[in-house]
Structure formats: structure tokens, C-alpha cells
Biopython code that builds the backbone (N, CA, C, O; Angstrom):
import numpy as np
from Bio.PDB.StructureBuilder import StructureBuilder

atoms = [
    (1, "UNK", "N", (118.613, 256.220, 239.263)),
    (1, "UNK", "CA", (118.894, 257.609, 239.073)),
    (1, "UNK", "C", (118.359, 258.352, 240.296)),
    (1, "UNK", "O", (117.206, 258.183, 240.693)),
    (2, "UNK", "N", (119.043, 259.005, 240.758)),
    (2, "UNK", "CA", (118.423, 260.195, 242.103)),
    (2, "UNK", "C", (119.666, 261.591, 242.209)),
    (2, "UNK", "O", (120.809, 261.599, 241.753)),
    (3, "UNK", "N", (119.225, 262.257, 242.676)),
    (3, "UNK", "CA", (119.767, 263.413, 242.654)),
    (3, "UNK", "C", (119.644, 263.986, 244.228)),
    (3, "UNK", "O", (118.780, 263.705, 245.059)),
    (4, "UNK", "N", (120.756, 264.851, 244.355)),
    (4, "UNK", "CA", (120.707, 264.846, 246.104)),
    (4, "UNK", "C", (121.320, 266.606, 245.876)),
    (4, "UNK", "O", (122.212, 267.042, 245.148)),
    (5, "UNK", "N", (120.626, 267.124, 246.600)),
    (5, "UNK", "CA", (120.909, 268.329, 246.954)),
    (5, "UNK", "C", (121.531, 268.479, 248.270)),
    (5, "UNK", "O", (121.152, 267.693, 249.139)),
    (6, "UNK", "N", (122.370, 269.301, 248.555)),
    (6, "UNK", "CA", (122.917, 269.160, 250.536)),
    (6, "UNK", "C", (122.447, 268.570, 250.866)),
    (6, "UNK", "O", (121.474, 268.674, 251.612)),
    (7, "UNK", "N", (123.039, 267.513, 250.365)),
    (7, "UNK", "CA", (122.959, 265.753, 251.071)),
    (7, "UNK", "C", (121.830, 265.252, 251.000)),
    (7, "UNK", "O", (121.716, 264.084, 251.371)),
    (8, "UNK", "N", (120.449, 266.098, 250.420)),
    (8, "UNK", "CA", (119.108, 265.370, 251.080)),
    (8, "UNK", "C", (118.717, 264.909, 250.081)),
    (8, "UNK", "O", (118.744, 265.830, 249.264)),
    (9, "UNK", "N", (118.166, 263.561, 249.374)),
    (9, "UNK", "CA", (117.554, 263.162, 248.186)),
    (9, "UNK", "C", (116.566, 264.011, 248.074)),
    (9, "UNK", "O", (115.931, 264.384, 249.060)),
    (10, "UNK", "N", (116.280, 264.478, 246.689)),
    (10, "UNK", "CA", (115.110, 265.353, 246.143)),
    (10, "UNK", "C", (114.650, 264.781, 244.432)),
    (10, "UNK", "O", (114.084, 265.360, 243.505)),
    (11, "UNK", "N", (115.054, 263.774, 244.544)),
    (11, "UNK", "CA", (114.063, 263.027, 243.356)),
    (11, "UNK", "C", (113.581, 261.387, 244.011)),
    (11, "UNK", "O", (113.895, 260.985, 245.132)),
    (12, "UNK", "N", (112.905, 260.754, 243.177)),
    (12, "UNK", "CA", (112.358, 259.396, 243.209)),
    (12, "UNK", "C", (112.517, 258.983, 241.771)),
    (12, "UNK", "O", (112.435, 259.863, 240.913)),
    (13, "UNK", "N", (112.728, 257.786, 241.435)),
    (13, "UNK", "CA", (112.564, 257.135, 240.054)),
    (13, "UNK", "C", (111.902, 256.052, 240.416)),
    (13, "UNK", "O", (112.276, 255.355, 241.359)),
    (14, "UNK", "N", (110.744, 255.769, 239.634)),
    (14, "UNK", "CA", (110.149, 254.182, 239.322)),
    (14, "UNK", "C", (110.148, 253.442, 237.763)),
    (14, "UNK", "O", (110.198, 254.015, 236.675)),
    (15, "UNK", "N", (110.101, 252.491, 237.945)),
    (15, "UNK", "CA", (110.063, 251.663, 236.788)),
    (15, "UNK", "C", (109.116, 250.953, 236.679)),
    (15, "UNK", "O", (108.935, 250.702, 237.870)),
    (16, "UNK", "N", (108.055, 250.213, 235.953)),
    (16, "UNK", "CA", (108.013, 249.086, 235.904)),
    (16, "UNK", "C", (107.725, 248.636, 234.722)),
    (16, "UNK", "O", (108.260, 249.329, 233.856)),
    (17, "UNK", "N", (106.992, 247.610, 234.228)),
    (17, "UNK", "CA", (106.899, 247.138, 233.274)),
    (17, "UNK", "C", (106.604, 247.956, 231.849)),
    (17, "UNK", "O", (106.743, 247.273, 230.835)),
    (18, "UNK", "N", (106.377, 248.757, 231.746)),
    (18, "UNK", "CA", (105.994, 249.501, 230.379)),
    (18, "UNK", "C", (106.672, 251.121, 230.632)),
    (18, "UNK", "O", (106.914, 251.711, 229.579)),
    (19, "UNK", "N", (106.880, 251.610, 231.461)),
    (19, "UNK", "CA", (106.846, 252.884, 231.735)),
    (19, "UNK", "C", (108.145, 253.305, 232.851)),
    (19, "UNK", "O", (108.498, 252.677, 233.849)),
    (20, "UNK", "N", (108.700, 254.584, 232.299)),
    (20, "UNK", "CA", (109.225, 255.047, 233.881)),
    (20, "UNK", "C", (109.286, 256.101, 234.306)),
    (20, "UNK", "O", (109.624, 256.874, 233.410)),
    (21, "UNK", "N", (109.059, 256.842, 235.714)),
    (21, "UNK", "CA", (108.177, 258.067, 236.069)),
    (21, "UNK", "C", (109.793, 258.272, 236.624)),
    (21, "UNK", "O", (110.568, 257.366, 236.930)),
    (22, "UNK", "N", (110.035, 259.642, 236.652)),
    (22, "UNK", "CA", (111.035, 260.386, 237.392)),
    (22, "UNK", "C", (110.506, 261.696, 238.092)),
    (22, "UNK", "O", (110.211, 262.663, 237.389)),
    (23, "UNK", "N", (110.392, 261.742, 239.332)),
    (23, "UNK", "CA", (110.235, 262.862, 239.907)),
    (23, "UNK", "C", (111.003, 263.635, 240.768)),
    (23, "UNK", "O", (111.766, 263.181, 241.621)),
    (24, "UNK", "N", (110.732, 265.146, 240.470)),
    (24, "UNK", "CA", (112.090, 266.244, 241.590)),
    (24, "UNK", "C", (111.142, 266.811, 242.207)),
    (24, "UNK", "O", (110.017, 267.013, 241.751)),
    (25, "UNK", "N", (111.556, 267.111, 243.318)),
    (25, "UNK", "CA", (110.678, 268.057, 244.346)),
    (25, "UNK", "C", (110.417, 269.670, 243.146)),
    (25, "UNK", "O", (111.022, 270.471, 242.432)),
    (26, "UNK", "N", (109.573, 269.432, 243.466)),
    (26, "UNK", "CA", (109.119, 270.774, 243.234)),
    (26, "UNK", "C", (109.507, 272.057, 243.661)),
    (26, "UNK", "O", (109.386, 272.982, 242.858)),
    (27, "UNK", "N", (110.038, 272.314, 245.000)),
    (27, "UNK", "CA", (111.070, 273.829, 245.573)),
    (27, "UNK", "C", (112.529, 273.349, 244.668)),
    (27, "UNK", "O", (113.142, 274.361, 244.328)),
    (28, "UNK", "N", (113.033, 272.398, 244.331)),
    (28, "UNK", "CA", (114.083, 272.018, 243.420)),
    (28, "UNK", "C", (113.525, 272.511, 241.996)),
    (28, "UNK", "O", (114.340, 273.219, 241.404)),
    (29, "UNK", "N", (112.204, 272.274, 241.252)),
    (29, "UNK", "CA", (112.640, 272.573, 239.777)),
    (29, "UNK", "C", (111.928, 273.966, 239.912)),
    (29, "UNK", "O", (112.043, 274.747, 238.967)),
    (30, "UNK", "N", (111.185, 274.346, 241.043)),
    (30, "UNK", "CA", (111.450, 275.999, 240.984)),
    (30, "UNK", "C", (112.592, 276.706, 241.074)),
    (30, "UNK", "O", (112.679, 277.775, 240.471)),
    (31, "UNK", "N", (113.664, 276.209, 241.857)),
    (31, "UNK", "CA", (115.008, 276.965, 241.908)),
    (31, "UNK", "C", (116.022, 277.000, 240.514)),
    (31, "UNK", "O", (116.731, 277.849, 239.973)),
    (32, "UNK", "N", (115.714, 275.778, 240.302)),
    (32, "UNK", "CA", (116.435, 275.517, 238.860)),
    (32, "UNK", "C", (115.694, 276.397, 237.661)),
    (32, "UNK", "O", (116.453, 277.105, 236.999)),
    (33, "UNK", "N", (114.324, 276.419, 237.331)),
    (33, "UNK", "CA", (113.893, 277.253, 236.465)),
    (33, "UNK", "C", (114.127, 278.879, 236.831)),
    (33, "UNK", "O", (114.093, 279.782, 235.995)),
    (34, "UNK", "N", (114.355, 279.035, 238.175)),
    (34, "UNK", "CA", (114.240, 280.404, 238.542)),
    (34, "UNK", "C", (115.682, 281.244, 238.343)),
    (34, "UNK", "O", (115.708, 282.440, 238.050)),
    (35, "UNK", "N", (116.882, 280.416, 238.553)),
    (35, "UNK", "CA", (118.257, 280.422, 238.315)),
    (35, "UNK", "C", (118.577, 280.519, 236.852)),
    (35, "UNK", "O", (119.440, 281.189, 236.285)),
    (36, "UNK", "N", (117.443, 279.477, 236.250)),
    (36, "UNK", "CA", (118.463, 279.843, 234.839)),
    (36, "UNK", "C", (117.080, 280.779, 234.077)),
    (36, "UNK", "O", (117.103, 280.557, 232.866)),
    (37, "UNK", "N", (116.090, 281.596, 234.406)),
    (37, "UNK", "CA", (115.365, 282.214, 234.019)),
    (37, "UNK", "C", (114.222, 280.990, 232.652)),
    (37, "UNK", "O", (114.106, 281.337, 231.477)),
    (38, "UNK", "N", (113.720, 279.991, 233.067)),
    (38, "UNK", "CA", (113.198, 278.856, 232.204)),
    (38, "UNK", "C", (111.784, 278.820, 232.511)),
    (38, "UNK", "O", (111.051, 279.238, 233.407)),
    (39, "UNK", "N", (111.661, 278.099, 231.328)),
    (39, "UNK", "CA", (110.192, 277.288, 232.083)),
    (39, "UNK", "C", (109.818, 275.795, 231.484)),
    (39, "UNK", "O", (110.650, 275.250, 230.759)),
    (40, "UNK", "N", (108.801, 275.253, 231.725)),
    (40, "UNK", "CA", (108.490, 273.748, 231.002)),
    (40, "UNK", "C", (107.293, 273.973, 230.401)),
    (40, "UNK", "O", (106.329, 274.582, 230.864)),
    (41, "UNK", "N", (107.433, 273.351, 229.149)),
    (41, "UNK", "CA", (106.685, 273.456, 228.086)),
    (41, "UNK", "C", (105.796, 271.945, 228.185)),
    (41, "UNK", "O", (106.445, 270.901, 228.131)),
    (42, "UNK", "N", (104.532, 271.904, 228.308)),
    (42, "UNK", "CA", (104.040, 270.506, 228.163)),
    (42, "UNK", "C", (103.091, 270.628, 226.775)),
    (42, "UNK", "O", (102.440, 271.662, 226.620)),
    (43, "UNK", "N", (103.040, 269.795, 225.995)),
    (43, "UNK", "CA", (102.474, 269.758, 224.542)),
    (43, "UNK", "C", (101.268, 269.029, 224.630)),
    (43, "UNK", "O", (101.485, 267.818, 224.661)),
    (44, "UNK", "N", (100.091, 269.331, 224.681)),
    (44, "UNK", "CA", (98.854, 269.188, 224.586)),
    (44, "UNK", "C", (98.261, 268.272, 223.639)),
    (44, "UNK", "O", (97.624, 269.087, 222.971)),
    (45, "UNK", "N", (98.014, 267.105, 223.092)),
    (45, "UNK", "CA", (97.690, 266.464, 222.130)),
    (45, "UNK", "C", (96.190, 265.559, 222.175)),
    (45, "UNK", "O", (96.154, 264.422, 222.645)),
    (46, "UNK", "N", (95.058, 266.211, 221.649)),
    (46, "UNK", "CA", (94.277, 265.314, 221.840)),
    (46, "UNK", "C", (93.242, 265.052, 220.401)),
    (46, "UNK", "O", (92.831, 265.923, 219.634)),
    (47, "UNK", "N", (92.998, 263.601, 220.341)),
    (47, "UNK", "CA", (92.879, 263.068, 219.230)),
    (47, "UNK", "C", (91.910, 262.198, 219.297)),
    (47, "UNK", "O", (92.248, 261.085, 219.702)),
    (48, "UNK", "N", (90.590, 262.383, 218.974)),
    (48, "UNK", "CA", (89.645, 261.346, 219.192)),
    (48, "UNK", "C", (88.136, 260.975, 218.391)),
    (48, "UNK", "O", (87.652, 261.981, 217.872)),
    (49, "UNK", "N", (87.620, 260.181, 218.272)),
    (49, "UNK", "CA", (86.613, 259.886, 216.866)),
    (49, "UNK", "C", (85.453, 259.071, 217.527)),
    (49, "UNK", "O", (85.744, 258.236, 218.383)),
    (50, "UNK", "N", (84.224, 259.267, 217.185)),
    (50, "UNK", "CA", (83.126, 258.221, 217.653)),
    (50, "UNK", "C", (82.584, 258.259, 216.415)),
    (50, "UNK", "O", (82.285, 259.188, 215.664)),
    (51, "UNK", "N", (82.483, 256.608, 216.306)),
    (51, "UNK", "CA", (82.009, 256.399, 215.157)),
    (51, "UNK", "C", (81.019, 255.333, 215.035)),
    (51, "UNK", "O", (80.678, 254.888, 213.939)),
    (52, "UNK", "N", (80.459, 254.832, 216.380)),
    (52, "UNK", "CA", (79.859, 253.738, 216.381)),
    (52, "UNK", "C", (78.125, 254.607, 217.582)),
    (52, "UNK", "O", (77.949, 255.633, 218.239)),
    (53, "UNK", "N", (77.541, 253.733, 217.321)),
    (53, "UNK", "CA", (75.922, 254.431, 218.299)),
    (53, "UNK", "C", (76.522, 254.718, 219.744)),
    (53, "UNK", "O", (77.240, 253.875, 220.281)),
    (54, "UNK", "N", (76.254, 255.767, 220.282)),
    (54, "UNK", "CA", (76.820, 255.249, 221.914)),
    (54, "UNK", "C", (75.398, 255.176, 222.680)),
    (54, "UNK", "O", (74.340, 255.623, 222.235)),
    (55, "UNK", "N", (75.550, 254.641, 223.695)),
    (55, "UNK", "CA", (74.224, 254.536, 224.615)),
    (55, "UNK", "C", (73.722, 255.927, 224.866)),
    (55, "UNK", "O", (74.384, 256.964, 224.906)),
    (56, "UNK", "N", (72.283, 255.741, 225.046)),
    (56, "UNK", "CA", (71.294, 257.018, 225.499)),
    (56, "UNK", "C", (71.713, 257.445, 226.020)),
    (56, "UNK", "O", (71.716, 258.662, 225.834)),
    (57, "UNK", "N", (72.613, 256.804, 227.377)),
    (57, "UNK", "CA", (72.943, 257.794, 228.855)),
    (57, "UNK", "C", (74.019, 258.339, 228.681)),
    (57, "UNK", "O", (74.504, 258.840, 229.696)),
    (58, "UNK", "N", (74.629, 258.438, 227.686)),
    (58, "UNK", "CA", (75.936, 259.481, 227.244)),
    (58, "UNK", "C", (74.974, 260.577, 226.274)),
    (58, "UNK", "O", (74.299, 260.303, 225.282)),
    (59, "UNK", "N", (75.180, 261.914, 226.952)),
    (59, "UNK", "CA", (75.062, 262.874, 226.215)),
    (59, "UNK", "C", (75.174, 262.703, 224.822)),
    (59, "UNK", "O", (75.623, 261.653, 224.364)),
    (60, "UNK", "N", (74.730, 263.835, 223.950)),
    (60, "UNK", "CA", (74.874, 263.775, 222.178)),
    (60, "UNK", "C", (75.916, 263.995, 221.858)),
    (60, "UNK", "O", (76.098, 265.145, 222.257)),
    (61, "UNK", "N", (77.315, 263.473, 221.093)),
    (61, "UNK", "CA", (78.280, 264.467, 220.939)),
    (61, "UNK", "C", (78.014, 265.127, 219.491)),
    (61, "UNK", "O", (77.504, 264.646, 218.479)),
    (62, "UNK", "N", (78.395, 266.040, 219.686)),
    (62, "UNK", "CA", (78.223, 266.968, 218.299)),
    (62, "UNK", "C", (79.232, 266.831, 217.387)),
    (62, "UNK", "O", (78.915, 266.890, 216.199)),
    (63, "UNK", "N", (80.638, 266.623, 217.748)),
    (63, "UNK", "CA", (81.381, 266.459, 216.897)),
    (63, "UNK", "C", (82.117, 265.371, 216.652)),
    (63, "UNK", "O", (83.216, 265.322, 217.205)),
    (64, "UNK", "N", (81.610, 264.002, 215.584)),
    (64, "UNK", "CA", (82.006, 262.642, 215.646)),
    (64, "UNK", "C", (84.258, 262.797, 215.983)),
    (64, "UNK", "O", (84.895, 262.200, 216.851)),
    (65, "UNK", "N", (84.667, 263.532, 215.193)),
    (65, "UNK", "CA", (86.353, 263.626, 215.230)),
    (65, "UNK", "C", (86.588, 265.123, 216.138)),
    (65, "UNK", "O", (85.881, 266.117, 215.969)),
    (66, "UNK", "N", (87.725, 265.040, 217.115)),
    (66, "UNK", "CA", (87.804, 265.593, 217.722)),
    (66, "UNK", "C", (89.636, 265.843, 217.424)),
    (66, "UNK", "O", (90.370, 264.858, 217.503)),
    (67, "UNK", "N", (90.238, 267.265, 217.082)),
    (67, "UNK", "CA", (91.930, 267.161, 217.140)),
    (67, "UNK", "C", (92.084, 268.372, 218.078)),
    (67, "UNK", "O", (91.277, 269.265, 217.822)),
    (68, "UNK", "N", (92.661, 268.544, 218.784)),
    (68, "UNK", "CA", (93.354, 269.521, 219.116)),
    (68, "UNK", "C", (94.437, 269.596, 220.041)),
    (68, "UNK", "O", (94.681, 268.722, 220.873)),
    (69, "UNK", "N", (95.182, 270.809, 219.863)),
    (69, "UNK", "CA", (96.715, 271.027, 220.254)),
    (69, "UNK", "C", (96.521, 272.437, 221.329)),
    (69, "UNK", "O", (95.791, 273.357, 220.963)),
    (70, "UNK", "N", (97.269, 272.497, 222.714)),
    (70, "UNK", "CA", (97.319, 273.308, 222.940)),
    (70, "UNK", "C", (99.349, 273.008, 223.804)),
    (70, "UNK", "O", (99.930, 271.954, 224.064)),
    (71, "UNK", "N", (99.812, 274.503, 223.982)),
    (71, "UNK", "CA", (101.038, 274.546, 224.777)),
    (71, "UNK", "C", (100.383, 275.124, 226.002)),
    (71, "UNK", "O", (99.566, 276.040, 226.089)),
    (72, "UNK", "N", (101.073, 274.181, 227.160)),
    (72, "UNK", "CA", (100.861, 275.153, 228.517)),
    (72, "UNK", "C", (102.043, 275.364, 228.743)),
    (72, "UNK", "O", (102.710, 274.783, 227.886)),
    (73, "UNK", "N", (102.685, 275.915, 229.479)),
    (73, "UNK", "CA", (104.067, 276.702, 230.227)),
    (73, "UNK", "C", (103.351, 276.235, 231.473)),
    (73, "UNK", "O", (102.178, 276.037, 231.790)),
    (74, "UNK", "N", (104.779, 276.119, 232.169)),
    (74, "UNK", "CA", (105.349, 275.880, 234.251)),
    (74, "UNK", "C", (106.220, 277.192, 233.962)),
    (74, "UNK", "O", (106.944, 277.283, 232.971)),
    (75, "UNK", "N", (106.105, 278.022, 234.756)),
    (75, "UNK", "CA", (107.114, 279.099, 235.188)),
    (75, "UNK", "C", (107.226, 278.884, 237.046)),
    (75, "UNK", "O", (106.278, 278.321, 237.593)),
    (76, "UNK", "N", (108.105, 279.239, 237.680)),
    (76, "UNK", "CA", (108.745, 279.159, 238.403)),
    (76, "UNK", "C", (107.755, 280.023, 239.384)),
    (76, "UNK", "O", (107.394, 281.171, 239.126)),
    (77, "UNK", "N", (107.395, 279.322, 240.491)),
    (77, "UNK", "CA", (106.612, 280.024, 241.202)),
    (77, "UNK", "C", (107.321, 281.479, 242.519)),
    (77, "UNK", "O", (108.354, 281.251, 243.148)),
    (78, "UNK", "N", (106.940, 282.143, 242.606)),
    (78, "UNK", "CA", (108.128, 283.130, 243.220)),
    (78, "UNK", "C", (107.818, 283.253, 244.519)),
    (78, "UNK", "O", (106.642, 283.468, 244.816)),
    (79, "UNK", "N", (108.740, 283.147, 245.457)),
    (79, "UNK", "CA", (109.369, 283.120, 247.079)),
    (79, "UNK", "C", (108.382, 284.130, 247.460)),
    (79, "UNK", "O", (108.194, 285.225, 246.930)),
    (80, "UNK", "N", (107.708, 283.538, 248.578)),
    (80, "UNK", "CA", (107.032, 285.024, 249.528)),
    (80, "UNK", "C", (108.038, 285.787, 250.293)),
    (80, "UNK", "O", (108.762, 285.140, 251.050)),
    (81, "UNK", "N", (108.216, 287.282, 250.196)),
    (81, "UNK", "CA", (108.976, 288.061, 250.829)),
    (81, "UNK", "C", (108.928, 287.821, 252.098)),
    (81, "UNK", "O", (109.608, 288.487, 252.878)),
]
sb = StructureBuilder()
sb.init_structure("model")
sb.init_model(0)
sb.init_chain("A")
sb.init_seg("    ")
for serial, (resi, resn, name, xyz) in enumerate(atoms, 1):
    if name == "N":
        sb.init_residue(resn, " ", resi, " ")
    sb.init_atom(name, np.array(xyz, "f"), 0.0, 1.0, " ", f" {name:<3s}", serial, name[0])
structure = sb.get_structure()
């Protein structure tokens, strides 16, 4: 998969064994979010529990279960005049 703007490639794709990363230049998904008035939503998920002694040299944690959710937004960064 690649994508070419006036002629010039402006993505990369990798693959490998478990996973696959796709990337666009960045002045590309600013133009595209900025054109169609968008943005990217990334979903925040974190989920985690200690439940066993941990060593001295780790701080105390205070809270054995840990959940939380946050949304960040990408908005389109804007052209210097």
C-alpha cells in the first residue's frame, strides 16, 4: 500500500510478524484534515492491577487497580502566513 501525491511517495507501510504500521507524512494528513475541516481521535485506554509485594526500590503505589479512559484530538496544524 503507498500513496503518492504529485508523483512523490508520502506514505511507508511495514509489516512484520504480528503487526502492521502505516505511515503519511504529516504536511499530507494536515492538508487532508484541513480540507475536509477533521480531526483524529485517539482513545486512551489504560488498565492495570498490582497485586503481588513489589520490591523496596519501587515507590509505594497507592492504588493496587488502576482504569482509566481519556480522548485526545489531532487537529490540523495551521500554515504560517
Amino acid at each position: 500500500m503507498e500513496y503518492l501525491l504529485n508523483g512523490e511517495m508520502v506514505s511507508v507501510h511495514y509489516i512484520n510478524e504480528t503487526d502492521q504500521f502505516f505511515y503519511l507524512r504529516k504536511d499530507v494528513v494536515d492538508m487532508i484534515l484541513s480540507k475536509f475541516h477533521g480531526k483524529i481521535r485517539h482513545h486512551l485506554y489504560e488498565r492495570r492491577m498490582v497485586n503481588e509485594k513489589l520490591p523496596d526500590t519501587v515507590p509505594t503505589v497507592k492504588d493496587c487497580f488502576v482504569q482509566k479512559e481519556k480522548d485526545v484530538f489531532y487537529v490540523a496544524t495551521p500554515k504560517p502566513s
